[in-house]
C-alpha positions as CSV (number, residue, x, y, z in Angstrom):
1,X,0.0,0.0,0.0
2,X,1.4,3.1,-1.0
3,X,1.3,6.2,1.4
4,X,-1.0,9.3,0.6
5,X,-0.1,12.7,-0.2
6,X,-2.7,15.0,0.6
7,X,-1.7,18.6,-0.6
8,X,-2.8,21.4,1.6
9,X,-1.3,24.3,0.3
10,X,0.6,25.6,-3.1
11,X,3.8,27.4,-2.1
12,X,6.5,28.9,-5.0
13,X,9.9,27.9,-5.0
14,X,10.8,31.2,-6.2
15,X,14.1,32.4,-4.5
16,X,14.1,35.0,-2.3
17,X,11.2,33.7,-0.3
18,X,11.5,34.8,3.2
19,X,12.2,32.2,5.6
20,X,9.7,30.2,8.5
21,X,8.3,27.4,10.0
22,X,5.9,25.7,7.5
23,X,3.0,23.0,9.4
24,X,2.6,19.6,8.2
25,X,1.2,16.3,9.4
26,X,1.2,13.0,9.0
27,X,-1.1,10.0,10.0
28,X,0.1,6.5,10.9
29,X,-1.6,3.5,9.5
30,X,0.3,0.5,11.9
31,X,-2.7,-1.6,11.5
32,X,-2.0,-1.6,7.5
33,X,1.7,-2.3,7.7
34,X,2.2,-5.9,5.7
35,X,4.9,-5.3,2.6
36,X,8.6,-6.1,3.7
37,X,10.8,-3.8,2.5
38,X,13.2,-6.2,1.0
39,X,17.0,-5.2,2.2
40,X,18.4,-5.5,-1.6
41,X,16.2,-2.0,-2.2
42,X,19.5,-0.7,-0.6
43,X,21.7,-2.2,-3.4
44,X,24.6,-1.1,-4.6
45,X,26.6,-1.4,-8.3
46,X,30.1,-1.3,-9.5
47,X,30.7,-1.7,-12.8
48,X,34.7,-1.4,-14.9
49,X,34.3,2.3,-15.1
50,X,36.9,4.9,-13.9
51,X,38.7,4.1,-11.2
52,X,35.5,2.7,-9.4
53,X,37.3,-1.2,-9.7
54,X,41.1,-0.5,-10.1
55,X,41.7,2.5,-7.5
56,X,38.3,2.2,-5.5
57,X,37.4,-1.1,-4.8
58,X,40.5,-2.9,-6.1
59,X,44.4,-1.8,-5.3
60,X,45.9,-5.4,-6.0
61,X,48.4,-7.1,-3.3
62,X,51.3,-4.9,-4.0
63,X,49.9,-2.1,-3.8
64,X,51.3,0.7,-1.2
65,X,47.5,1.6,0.1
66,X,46.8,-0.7,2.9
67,X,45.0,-3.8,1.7
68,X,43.7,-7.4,2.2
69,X,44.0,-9.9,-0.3
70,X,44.2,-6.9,-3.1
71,X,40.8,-5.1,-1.6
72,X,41.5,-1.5,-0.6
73,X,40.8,-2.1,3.4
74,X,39.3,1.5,4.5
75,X,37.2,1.1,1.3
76,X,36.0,-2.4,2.1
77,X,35.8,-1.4,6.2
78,X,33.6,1.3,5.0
79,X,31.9,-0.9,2.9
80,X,31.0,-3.4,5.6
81,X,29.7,-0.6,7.8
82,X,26.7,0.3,5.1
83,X,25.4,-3.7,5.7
84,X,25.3,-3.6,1.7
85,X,23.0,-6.2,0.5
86,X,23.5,-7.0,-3.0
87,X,26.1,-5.4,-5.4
88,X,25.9,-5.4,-9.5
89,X,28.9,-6.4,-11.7
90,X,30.8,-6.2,-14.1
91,X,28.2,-3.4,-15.9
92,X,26.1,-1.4,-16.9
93,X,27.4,-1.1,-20.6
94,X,30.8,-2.7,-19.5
95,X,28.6,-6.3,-19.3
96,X,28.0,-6.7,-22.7
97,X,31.9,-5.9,-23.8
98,X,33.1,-8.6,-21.0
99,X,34.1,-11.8,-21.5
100,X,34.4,-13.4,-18.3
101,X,37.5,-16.3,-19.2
102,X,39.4,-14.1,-19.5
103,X,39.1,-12.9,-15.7
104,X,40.5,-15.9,-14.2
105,X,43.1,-18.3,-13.7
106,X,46.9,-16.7,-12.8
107,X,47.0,-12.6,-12.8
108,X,49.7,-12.7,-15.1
109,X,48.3,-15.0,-17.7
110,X,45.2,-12.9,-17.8
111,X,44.8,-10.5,-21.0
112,X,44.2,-7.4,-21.1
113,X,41.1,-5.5,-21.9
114,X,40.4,-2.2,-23.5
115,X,37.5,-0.5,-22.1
116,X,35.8,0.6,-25.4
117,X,33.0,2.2,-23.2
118,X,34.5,4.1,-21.0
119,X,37.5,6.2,-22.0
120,X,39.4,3.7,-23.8
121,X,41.1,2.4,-21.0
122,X,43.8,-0.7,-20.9
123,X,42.7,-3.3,-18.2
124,X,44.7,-5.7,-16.9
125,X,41.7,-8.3,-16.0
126,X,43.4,-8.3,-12.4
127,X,39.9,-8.1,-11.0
128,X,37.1,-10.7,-12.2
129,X,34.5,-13.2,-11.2
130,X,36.6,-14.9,-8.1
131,X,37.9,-11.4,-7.3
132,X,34.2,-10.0,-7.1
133,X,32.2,-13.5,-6.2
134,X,35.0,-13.5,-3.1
135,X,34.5,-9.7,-2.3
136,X,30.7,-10.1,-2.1
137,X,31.5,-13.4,0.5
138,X,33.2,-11.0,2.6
139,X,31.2,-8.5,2.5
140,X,28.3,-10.8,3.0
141,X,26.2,-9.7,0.5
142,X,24.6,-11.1,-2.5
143,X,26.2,-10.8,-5.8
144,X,24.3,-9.8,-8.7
145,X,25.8,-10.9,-12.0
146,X,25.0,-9.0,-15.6
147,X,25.8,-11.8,-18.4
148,X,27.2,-10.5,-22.0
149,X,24.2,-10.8,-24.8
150,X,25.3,-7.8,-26.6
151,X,29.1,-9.4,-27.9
152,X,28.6,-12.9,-25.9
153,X,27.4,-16.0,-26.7
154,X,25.0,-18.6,-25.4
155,X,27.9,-21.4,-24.7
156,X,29.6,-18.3,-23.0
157,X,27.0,-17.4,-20.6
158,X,25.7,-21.2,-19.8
159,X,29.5,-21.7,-18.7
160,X,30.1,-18.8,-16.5
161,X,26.8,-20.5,-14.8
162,X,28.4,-23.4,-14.7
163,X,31.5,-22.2,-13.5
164,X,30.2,-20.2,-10.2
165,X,27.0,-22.9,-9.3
166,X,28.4,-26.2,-10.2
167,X,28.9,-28.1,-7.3
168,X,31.2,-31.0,-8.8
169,X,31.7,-33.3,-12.0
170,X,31.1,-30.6,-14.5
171,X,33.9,-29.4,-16.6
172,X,33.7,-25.3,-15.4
173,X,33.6,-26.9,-11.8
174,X,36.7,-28.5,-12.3
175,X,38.2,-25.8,-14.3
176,X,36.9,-23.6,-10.9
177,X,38.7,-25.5,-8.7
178,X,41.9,-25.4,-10.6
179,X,41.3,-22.0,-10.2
180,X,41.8,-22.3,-6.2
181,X,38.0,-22.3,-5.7
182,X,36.7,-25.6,-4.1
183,X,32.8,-24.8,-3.4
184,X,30.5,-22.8,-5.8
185,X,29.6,-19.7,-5.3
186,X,25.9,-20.0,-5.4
187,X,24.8,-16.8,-7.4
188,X,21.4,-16.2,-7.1
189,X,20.8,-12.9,-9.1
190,X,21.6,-13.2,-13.0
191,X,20.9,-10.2,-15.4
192,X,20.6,-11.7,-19.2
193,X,21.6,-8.5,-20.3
194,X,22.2,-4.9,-19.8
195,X,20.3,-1.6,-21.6
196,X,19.2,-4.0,-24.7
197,X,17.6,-1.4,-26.3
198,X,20.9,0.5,-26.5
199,X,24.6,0.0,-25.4
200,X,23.6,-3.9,-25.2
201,X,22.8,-4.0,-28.7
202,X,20.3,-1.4,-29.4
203,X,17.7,-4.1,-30.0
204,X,14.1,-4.1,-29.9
205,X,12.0,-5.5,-27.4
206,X,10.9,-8.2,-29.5
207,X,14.1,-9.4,-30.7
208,X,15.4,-8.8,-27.3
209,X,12.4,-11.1,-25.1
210,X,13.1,-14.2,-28.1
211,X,16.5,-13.4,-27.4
212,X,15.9,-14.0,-23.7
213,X,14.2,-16.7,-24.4
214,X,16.8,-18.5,-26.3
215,X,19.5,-17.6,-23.4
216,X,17.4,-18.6,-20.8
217,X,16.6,-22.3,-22.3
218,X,20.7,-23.1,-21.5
219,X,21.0,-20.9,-18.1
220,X,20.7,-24.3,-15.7
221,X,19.9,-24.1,-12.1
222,X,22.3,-26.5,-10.1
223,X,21.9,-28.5,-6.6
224,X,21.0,-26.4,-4.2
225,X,21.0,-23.1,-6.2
226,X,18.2,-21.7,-8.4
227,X,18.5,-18.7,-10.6
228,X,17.0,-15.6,-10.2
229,X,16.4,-14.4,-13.7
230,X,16.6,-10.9,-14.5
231,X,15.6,-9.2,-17.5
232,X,16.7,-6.1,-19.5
233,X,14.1,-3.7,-18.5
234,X,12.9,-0.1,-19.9
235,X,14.8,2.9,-20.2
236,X,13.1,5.5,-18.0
237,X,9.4,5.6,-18.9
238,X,9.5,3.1,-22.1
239,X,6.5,1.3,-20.8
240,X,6.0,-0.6,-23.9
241,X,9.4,-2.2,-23.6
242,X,7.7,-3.5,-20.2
243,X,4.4,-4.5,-21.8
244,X,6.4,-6.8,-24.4
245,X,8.5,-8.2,-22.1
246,X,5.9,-9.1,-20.0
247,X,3.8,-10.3,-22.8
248,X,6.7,-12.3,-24.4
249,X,8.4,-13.6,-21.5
250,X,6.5,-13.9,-18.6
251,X,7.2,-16.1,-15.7
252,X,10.3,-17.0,-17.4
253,X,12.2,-14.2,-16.2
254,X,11.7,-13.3,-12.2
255,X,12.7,-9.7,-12.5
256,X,12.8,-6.6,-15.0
257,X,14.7,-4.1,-14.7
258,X,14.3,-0.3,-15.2
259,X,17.0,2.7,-15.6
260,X,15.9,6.3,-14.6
261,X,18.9,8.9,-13.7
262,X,17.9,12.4,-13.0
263,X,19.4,14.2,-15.7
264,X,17.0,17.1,-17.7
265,X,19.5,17.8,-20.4
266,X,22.1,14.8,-21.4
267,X,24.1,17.5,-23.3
268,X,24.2,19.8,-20.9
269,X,23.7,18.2,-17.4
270,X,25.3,20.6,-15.0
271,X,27.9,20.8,-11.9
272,X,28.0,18.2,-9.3
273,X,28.4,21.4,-7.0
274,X,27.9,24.8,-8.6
275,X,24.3,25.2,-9.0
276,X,21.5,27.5,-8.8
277,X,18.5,27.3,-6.5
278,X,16.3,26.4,-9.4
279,X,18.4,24.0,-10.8
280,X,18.6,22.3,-7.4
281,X,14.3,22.3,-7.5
282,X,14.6,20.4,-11.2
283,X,16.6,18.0,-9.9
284,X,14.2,17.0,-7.1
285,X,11.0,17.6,-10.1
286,X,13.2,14.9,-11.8
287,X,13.3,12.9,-8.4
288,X,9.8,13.3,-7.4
289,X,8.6,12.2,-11.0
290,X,9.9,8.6,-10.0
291,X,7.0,7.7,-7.8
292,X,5.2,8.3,-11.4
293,X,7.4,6.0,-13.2
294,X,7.4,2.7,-11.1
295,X,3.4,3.6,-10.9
296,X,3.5,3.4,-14.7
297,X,5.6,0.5,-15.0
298,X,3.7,-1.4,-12.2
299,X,0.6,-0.7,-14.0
300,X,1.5,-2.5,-17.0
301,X,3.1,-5.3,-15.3
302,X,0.0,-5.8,-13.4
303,X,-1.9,-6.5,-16.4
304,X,-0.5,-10.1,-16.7
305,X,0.8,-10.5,-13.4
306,X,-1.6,-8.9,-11.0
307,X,-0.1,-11.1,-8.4
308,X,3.2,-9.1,-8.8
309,X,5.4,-12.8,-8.4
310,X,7.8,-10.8,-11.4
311,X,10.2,-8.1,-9.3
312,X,10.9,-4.5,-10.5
313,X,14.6,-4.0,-9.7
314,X,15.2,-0.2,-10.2
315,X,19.1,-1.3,-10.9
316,X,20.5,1.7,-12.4
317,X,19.3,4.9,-10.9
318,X,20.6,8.3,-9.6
319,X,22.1,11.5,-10.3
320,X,24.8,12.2,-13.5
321,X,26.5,15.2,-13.4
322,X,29.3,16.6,-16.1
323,X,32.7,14.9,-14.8
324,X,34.7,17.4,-12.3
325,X,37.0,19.8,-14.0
326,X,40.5,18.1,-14.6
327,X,39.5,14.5,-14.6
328,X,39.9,11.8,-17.5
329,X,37.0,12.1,-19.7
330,X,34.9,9.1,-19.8
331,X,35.5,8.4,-15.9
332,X,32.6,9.8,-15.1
333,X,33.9,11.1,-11.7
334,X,31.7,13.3,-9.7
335,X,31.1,15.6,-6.1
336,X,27.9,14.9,-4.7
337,X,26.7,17.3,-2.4
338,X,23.5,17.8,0.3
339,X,21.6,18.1,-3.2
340,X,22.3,14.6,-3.5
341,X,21.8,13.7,-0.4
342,X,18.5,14.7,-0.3
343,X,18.0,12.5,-3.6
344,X,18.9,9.6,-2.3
345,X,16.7,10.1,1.0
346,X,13.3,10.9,-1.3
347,X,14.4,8.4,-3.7
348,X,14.3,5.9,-1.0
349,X,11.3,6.9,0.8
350,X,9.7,6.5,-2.8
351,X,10.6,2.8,-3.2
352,X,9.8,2.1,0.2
353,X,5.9,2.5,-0.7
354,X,6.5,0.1,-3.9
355,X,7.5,-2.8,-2.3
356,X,4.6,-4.5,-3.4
357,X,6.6,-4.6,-7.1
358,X,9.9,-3.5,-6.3
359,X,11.8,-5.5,-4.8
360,X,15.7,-4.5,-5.9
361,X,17.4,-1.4,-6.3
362,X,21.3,-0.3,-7.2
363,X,22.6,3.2,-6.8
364,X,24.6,3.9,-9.5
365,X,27.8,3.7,-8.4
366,X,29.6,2.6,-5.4
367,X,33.1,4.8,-5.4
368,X,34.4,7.8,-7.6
369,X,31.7,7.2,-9.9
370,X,28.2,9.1,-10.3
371,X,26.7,9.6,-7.3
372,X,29.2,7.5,-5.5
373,X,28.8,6.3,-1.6
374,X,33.0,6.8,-1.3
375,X,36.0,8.9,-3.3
376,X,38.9,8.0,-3.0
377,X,42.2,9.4,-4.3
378,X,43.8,7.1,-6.6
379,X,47.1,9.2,-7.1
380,X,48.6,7.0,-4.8
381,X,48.1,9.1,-1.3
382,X,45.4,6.3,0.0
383,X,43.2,9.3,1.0
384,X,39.2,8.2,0.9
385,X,36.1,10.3,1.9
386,X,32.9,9.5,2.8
387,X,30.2,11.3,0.4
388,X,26.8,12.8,1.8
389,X,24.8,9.7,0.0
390,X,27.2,7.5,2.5
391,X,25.2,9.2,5.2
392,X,22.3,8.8,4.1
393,X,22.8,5.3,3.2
394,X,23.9,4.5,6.6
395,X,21.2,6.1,8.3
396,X,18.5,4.3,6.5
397,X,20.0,1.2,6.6
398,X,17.6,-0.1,9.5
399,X,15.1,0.1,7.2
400,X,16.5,-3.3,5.6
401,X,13.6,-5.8,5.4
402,X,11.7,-3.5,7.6
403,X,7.9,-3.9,7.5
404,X,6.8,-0.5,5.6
405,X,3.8,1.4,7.6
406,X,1.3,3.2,4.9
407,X,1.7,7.1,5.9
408,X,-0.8,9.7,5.1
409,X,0.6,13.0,4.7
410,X,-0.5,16.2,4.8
411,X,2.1,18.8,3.4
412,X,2.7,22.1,1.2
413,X,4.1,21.4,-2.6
414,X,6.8,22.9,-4.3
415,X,6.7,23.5,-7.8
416,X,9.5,23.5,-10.0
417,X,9.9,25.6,-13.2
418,X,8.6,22.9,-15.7
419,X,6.0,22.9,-13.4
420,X,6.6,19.5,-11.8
421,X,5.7,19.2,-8.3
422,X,7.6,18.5,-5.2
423,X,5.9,17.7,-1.4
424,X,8.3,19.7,0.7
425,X,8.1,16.5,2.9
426,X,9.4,13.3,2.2
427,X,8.9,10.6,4.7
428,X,8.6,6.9,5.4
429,X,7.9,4.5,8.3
430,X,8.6,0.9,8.9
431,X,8.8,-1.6,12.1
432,X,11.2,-3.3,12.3
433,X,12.2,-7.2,13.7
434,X,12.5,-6.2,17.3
435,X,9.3,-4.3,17.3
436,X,10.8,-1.2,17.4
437,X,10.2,1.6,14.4
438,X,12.0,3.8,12.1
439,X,11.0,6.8,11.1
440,X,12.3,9.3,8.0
441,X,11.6,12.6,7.3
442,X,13.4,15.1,4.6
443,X,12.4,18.7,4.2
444,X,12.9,19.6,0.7
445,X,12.8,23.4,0.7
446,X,15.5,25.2,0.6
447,X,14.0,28.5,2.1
448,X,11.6,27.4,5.1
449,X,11.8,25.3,8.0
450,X,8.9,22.5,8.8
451,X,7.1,21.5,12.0
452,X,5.6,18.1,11.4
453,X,3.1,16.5,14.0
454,X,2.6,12.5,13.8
455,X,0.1,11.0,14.4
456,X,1.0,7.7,16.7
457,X,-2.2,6.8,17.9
458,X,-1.9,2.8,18.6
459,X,1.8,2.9,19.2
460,X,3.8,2.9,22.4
461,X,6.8,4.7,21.9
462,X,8.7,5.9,24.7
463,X,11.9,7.2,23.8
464,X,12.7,8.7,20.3
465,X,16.1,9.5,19.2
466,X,18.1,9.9,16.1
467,X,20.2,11.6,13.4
468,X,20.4,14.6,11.2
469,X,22.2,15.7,7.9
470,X,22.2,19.1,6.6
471,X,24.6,22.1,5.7
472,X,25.2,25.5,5.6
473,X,24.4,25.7,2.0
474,X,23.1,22.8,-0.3
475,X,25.9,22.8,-2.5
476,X,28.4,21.8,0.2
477,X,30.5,18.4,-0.2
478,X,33.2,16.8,1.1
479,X,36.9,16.6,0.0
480,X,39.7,15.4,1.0
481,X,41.0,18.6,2.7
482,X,37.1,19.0,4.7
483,X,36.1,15.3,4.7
484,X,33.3,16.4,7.0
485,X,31.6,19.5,5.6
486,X,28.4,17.3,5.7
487,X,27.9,14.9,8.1
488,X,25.7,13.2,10.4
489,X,24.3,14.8,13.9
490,X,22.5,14.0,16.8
491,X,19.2,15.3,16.7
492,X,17.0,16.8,19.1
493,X,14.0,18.2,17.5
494,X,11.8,15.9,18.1
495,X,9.4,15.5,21.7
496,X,6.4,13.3,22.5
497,X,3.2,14.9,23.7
498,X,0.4,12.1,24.5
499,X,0.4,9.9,21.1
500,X,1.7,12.9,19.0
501,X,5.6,13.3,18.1
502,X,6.2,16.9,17.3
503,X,9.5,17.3,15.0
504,X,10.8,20.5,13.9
505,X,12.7,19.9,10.4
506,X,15.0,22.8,9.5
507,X,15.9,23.7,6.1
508,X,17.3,21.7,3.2
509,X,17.5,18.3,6.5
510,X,17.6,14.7,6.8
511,X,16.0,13.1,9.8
512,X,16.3,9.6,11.0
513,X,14.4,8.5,14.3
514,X,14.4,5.7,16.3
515,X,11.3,5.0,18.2
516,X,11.5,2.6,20.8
């Protein structure tokens, strides 16, 4: 069940406007709360792009940066601390350029690669599927594989299945174990394909879902391991790439996928940190607009699944920004800033009221790429700073398979100037295992503070505490000379009176309770 917005009052986002306490409410609907909110919403995605694999995840064993077994150790510490659930590899549009034999065996037999997506670099295949498969063990999360249609073959892909699910007896088992791998892996998620309909081979949706089809027939499920299928979904709001998907593959496929990134103008899509006020209200129009787009999608998948057993895994999604001044072209390094920050909170609160249908989500990426959870410095130094998304990331991370409470709220709505609208709050609620709740609210505006009174009624809740992120100004980030320009606070807005909690939101804020 999706939470209700209820839109009390029409306020400009002009600049300029003067500054105070906006009202707003919300109702809690316990009594409704059913849909899990499965952990892997909270996914993350690394693809062979910039230095987010060689330089971010991945320094090798002789590296001067402190490491274990080749992982960059205050990366992967960091890592650990987020409780990531699922990561994507090797792509994006790397996937369907990768050929995964040649990522294994001894380093120095392996060939190199040229990354003929992005910026023509030489790769050295020093990082592939036990590098990755092994990361994901110790990070104790679930891999997610994307499998090469676009420059692959079916033989290919049915053996790299083979290779990391085969217990024993098979040929890619023992070819695995030669490999200093005893036990399989036991990959669950498998995307056949990447972006179909363009950097995976610009196909359409009916050549694609026969193509599927064909792919799928040789993709085995072994002893004690069964395959997740995932399909290459739509492009933003292409629902008829759904609708054929759905229509020509069906139950064959357990998840679709979908790509949205917040970007207005591809040729011109702005700073990661010089922005205007406006600019920064698009962006969150672009943002809002996604509650629209897994409506629109679930809509059509609902016409031949209405029992929603087929996932929507939102696997690529985010901001893009033009790359930071001085970097290689084609890394697709970026700042992120509180502007991002308060993306990634909406954007979660959003999927967090589709978890009826959605059931997977990757941030696109994981470090010095997009709107990355880490930077590092890959000159050598070993310098690495935590991004605002980071924060938010960690904060929310209780709400991992969370029961999601059905919210309605009452707020004032922002309009940007293509005339998109924007609630000014963003919120969500779930309970989790231990009885206990979480609760996340994010003021959007940029001008005016909020007090929000919750309704409880039905809850005991005796002590509420939590966190906040915000800034001075919404264009602040951190570097590697202020690594904590934006960072998480202790907050102490918020106060009980009978069965209502009484927050007081300031500007351009994050807010993370715990209600026990």
């Amino acid at each position: 069940m999706k939470k209700r917005l209820i839109c009390t009052a029409i306020l400009s986002c002009a600049v300029g406007l003067t500054a105070y306490a906006q009202s707003a409410s919300i109702t809690v609907h316990a009594d409704k709360a059913k849909e899990k909110i499965n952990k892997e919403i909270y996914g993350q995605f690394a693809e062979h792009l910039g230095s987010c694999i060689y330089g971010g995840l991945w320094v090798g064993r002789e590296s001067k940066i402190p490491n274990e077994d080749g992982y960059r150790k205050d990366v992967f510490e960091a890592l650990k601390e987020l409780k990531i659930p699922v990561l994507r590899w090797p792509g994006g549009c790397f996937a369907d350029d990768y050929h995964w034999m040649d990522g294994i065996g001894p380093q120095q037999n392996r060939p190199s690669l040229r990354n003929n997506t992005w910026g023509g670099d030489i790769e050295d295949n020093s990082f592939g599927t036990h590098e990755f498969l092994n990361l994901c063990e110790k990070l104790g999360c679930e891999p997610y594989v994307s499998g090469n249609i676009g420059s692959g073959s079916v033989k290919e892909m049915a053996q790299w299945i083979e290779y990391i699910n085969s217990e024993e007896g098979t040929p890619m088992a023992r070819l695995r174990k030669q490999n200093g791998r005893e036990k399989p892996w036991h990959v669950k998620y498998f995307g056949i394909g990447n972006e179909a309909w363009g950097c995976g081979g610009n196909m359409t949706p009916e050549y694609y879902s026969d193509l599927f089809r064909r792919y799928n027939t040789y993709l085995r499920d072994y002893p004690g391991n069964k395959l997740f299928r995932i399909a290459s979904g739509a492009s933003a709001g292409d629902t008829r790439w759904t609708q054929v998907l759905m229509e020509k593959i069906g139950n064959r496929m357990q998840g679709v996928s979908v790509h949205y990134y917040y970007v207005r103008d591809w040729n011109h899509k702005g700073s990661a940190t010089r922005f205007s006020n406006e600019e920064y209200y698009l962006t969150l129009g672009s943002c809002a607009f996604m509650d629209t787009l897994i409506s629109n999608h679930t809509r059509v998948m609902d016409l031949t699944d209405p029992q929603k057993k087929i996932a929507l895994m939102a696997d690529e999604w985010g901001t893009w920004w033009d790359e930071e001044p001085g970097t290689i072209p084609g890394h697709l390094y970026q700042q992120n800033s509180m502007r991002d920050a308060i993306v990634a909170a909406m954007t979660l609160n959003i999927f967090h009221q589709h978890t009826d249908r959605v059931k997977m989500a990757n941030i696109a990426q994981l470090v010095n790429v997009l709107q990355s959870m880490i930077l590092t410095d890959t000159e050598g130094t070993g310098h690495m700073v935590l991004t605002p998304n980071y924060h938010v990331f960690n904060m929310y991370k209780e709400y991992q398979d969370a029961i999601n409470i059905p919210l309605d709220i009452h707020c004032n709505v922002l309009h940007d100037s293509a005339g998109k609208n924007i609630p000014q709050l963003s919120a969500s609620m779930a309970r989790k295992a231990d009885s206990s709740y979480v609760l996340a609210l994010v003021n959007v505006s940029l001008e005016d503070a909020q007090e929000v009174d919750i309704n409880l009624a039905g809850l005991e809740v005796k002590t509420v505490g939590g966190q906040l992120l915000t800034s001075k100004s919404v264009n602040d980030f951190n570097d590697f000379s202020h690594p904590e320009t934006v960072r998480p606070v202790e907050f102490k807005g918020a106060k009980m009176k009978k069965n209502i909690l009484k927050v007081k939101l300031p500007q351009k804020s994050i807010v993370v309770l715990d209600l026990k």
